[in-house]
SESE-790017 format. One record per residue (C-alpha): residue in one letter; y, x, z. Coordinates in steps of 0.1 Angstrom, whole numbers, padded with zeros to 4 digits, always signed. Each point is the difference from the previous one (the first is absolute). Layout:
N
AYXZ;...
! end
This chain:
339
X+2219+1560+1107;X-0010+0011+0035;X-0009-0030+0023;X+0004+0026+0031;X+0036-0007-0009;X-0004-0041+0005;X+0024-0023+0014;X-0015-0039+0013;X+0026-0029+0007;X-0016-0028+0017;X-0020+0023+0020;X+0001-0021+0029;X-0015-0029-0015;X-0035-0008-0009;X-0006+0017-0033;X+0027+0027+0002;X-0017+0015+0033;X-0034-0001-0019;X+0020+0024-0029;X+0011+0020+0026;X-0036+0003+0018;X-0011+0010-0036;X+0022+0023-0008;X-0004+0018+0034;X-0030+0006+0001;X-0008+0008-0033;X+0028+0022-0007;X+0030+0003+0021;X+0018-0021+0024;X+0031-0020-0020;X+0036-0004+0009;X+0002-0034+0008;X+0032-0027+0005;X+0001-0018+0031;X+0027-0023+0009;X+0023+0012+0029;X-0015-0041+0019;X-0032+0016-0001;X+0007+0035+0013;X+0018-0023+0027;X-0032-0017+0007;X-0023+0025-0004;X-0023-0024-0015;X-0039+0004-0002;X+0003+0012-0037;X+0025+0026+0009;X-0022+0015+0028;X-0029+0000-0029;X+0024+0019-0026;X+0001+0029+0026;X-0030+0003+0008;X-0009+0005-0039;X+0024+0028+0003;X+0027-0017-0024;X+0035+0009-0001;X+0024-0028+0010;X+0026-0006-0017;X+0026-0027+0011;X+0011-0019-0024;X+0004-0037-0020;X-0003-0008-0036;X+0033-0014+0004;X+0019+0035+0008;X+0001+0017-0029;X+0007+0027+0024;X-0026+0004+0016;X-0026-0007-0034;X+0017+0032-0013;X-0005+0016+0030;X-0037-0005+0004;X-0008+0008-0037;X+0015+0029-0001;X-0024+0030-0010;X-0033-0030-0002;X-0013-0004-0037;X-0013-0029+0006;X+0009-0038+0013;X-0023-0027+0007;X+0024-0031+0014;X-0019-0024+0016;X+0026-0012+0021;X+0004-0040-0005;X+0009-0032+0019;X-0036-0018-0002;X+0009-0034+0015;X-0009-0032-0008;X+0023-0015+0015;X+0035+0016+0017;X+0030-0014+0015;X+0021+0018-0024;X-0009+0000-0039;X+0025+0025-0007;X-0011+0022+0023;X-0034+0001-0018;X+0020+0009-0032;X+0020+0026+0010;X-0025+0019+0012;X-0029-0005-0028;X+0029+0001-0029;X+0025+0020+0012;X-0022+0025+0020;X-0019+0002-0029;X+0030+0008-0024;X+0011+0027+0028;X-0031+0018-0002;X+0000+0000-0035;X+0037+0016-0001;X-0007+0024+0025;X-0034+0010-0013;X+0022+0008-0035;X+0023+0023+0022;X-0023+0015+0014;X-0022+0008-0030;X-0033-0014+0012;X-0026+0010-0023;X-0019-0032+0006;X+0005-0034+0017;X-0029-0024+0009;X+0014-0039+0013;X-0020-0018+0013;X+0008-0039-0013;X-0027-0028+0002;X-0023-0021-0016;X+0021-0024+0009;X+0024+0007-0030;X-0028-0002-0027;X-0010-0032-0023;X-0032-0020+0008;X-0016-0014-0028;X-0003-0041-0003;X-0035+0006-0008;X-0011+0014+0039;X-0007+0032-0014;X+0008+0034+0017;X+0035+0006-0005;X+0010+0035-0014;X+0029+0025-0004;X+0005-0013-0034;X+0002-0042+0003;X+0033-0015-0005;X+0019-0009+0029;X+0037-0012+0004;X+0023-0002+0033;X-0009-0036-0004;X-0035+0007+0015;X+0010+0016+0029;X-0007-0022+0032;X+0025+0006+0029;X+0030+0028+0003;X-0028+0026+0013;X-0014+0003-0040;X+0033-0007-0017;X+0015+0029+0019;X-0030+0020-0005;X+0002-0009-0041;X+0035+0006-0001;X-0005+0038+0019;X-0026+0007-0026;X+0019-0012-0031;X+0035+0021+0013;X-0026+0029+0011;X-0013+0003-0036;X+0037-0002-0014;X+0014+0029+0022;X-0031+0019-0010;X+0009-0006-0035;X+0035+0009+0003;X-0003+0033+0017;X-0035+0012-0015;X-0019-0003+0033;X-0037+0001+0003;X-0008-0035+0014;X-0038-0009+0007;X-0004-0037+0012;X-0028-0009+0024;X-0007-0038+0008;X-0022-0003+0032;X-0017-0036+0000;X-0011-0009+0038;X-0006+0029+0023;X-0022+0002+0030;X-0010+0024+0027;X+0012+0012+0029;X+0037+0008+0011;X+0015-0030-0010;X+0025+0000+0033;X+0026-0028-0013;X-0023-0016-0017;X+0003-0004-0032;X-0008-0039-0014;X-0036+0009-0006;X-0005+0013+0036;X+0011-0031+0016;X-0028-0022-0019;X-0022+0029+0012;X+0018-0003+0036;X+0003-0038-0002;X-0037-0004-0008;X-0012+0019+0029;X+0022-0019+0021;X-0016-0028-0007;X+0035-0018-0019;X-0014-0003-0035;X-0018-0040+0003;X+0000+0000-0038;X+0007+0021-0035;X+0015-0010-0029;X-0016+0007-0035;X+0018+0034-0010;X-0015+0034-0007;X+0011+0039+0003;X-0008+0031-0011;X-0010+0020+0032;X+0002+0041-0002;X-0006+0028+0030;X+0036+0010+0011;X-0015+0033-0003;X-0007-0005-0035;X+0037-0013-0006;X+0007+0033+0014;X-0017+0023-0022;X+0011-0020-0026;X+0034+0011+0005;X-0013+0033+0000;X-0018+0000-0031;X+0030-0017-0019;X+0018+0031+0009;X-0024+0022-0010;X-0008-0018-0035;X+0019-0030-0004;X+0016-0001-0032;X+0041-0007-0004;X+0012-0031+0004;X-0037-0015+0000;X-0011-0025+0030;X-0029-0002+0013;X-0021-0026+0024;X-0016+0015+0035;X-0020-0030+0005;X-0038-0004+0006;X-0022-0035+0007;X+0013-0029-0011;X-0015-0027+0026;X+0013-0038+0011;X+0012-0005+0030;X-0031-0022+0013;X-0019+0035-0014;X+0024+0021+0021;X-0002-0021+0036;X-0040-0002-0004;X+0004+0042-0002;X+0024+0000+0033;X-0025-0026+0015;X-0028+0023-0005;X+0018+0030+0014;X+0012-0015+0031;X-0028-0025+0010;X+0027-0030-0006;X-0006-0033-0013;X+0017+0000-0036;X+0020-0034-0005;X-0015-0026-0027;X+0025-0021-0002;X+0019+0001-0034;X+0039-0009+0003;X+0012-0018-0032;X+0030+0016-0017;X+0023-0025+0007;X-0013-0002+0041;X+0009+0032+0001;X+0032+0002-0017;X+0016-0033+0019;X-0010+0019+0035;X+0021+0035-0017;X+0028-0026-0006;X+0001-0010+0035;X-0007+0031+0016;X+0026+0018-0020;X+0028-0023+0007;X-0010+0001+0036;X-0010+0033+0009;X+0024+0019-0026;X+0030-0019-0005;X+0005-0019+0035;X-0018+0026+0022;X+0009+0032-0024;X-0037+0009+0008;X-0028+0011-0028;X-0019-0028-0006;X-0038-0001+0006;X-0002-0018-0037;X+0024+0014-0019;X+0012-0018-0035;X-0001+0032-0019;X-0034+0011+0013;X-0018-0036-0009;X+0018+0003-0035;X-0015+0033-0005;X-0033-0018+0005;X+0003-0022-0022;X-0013+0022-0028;X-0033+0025+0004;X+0017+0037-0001;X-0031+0015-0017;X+0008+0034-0019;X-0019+0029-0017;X+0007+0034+0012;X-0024+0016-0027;X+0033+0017-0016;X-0002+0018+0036;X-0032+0005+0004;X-0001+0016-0036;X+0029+0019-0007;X+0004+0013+0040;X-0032+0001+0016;X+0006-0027+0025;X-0026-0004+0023;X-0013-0037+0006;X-0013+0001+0038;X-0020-0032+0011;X+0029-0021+0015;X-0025-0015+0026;X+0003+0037+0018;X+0037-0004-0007;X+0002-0035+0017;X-0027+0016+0031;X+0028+0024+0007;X+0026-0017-0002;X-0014-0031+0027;X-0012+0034+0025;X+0034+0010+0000;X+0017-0035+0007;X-0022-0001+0026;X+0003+0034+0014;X+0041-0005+0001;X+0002-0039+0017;X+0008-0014-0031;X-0032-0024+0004;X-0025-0011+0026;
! end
């Protein structure tokens, strides 16, 4: 397997440019799939992907097309292409893209007779144990557990991802990121706006959740190192610090010189103001909501995990998350996204 022959889907996004970055500099500049609206735009990711030296390929995990296209002579495949949302206008939108993309990859990795294939799914598609602790690869977990269309489309990718692997023999290595930070998060993803939001002073009070934070460059070489010594069809957690989210706003306070908020919102506050603002913003104004139902669901439960199967059996580095966090409020800053 020779990750000089690599293509990246999802390179545009936050943890698919980081693969990239990773791969270019530490052995050569991937084929990457853009979609033909961002060659359009010539977004600020794009204009990073060149610079690396990458070779753009034009592309969408919709067209098979163009997936056989920009896997042909590549070994290996890490798609971490996905519709992270937690919230969209159009649900089946979301689906078609993490499912059937998904299956598309999968079908055109098998034509093309990719040696390896890394997807990236989530934590977000794993049990969590009544208990409160960490979560692992192995705790049961059912569809029934997954919060919002964002993780039932992402459990229903993995589950049809394992069964095409299955079918046609193909070397499948799951990776479940937990919560990356650091910098480059240009859309941003969920976890950058409570990073954005805080530093904009719009975060009065926290509800009584937790995450597992990891260095986005950690997530990276994660996907790296399953490559390199993942084992078939095994999954494995690129996760670090598990830390509240009182924990996690007293880190960002003492980064940026803000006041943290001490205020604790009770569950059901903070649910009532999701109902309201979702029915307002989302299905009157057809706007994402500020307060999303599917986001204070998610919250509702403490998404602790152990990535020591990671750590162990791949050599994943565990970099303090506070330098993580550091970078990732400098480059906020540095790009107008906060004051």
């Amino acid at each position: 397997m020779d990750l000089k022959r690599a293509l990246v889907t999802g390179a545009t996004g936050f943890v698919g440019f980081h693969i990239a970055r990773i791969l270019a500099e530490g052995y050569r500049p991937p084929r990457v799939l853009v979609r033909p609206d961002h060659l359009a735009r010539h977004t600020g990711p794009l204009t990073a992907l060149i610079e690396l030296g990458c070779c753009i390929v034009p592309g969408d995990v919709l067209d098979t097309g163009s997936l056989t296209s920009a896997m042909a002579d590549c070994e290996v495949v890490f798609h971490a292409a996905a519709d992270y949302r937690l919230w969209c206008p159009d649900p089946d939108s979301m689906y078609r893209t993490n499912v059937e993309g998904t299956e598309n990859v999968l079908r055109a990795a098998h034509d093309c007779d990719i040696q390896r294939i890394v997807y990236t799914s989530t934590v977000g598609t794993l049990g969590i144990p009544r208990d409160g602790t960490p979560g692992n690869e192995e705790t049961p977990v059912t569809i029934a557990d997954m919060a919002g269309h964002y993780k039932r489309s992402k459990y229903i990718a993995e589950r049809r991802a394992r069964e095409l692997a299955d079918e046609n023999a193909l070397d499948l290595v799951v990776v479940h990121p937990s919560t990356p930070i650091g910098e480059r998060d240009v859309k941003p993803t969920p976890t950058g706006r409570i990073i954005v939001d805080f530093l904009n002073g719009r975060m009065p009070a926290f509800v009584d959740t937790g995450l597992n934070l990891v260095d986005v460059r950690d997530v990276a070489v994660g996907h790296v190192l399953a490559a390199e010594k993942g084992r078939t069809g095994r999954s494995y957690i690129l996760g670090c610090a598990n830390m509240t989210l009182r924990q996690i706003l007293e880190s960002l306070a003492s980064i940026s010189g803000r006041r943290a908020p001490r205020a604790r919102l009770p569950y059901s506050v903070a649910y009532g103001i999701a109902v309201v603002d979702t029915l307002v913003n989302g299905t009157l104004r057809r706007r994402e909501p500020r307060a999303s139902l599917e986001s204070v669901r998610m919250a509702a439960k403490h998404m602790c995990f152990d990535s020591s199967r990671a750590v162990r059996e791949l050599g994943l580095p565990q970099s303090p998350v506070e330098a993580a966090l550091r970078r990732a409020v400098e480059w906020f800053r540095l790009n107008g996204y906060a004051r």
